[in-house]
VEXRO-340088 format. One record per residue (C-alpha): x, y, z; residue in three letters. Coordinates in pm, whole numbers, plus 50000, padded with zeros to 5 digits. Layout:
XYZALA/...
***
This chain:
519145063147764UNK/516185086947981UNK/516025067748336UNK/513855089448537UNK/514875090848940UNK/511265085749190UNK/511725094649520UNK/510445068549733UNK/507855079250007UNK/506945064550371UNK/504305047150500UNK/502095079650635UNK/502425091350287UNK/501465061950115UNK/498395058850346UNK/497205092050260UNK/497685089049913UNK/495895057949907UNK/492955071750143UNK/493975036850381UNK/494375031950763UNK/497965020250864UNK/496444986950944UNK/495164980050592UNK/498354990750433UNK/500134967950666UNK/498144940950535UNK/498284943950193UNK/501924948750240UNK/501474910750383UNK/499384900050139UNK/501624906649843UNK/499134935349702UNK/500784963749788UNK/504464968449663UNK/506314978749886UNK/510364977149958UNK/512754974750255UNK/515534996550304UNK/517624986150587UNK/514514984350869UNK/512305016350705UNK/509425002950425UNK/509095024150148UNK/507085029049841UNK/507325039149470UNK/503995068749426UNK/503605051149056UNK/503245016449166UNK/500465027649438UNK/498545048749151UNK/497645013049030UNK/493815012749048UNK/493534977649171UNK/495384991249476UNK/491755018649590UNK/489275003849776UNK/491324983250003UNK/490014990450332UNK/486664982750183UNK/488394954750077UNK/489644940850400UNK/486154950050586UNK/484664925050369UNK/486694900250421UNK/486554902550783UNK/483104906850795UNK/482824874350628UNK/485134859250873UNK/483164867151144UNK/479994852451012UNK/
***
């Protein structure tokens, strides 16, 4: 059996890698879109799950939304 180990990264890392503000990580965190895990009070993240490509674009994604909002 090959089990690979990932180490896990932190939320300023995860934000640059996915070109995102804190805020809109924080809310995809919220909103289920953005896996993310707990370990003890830090939140941490697997890189391979954030290379998902459903996962770019989500401060464009959250302007939208709040744009329409707004309206």
């Amino acid at each position: 059996m090959n089990q690979t180990v990932e180490n896990l990264i932190g939320p300023a890392a995860a934000c640059q890698m996915l070109s995102i503000d804190r805020s809109s990580l924080l809310r995809g965190i919220n909103d289920g879109i953005v896996p993310a895990y707990r370990i003890g009070t830090a939140i941490r993240f697997r890189p391979s799950e954030l290379r998902h490509p459903s996962l770019s674009g989500l401060t464009e994604y959250y302007r939208k939304i709040d744009e329409e909002f707004a309206a």
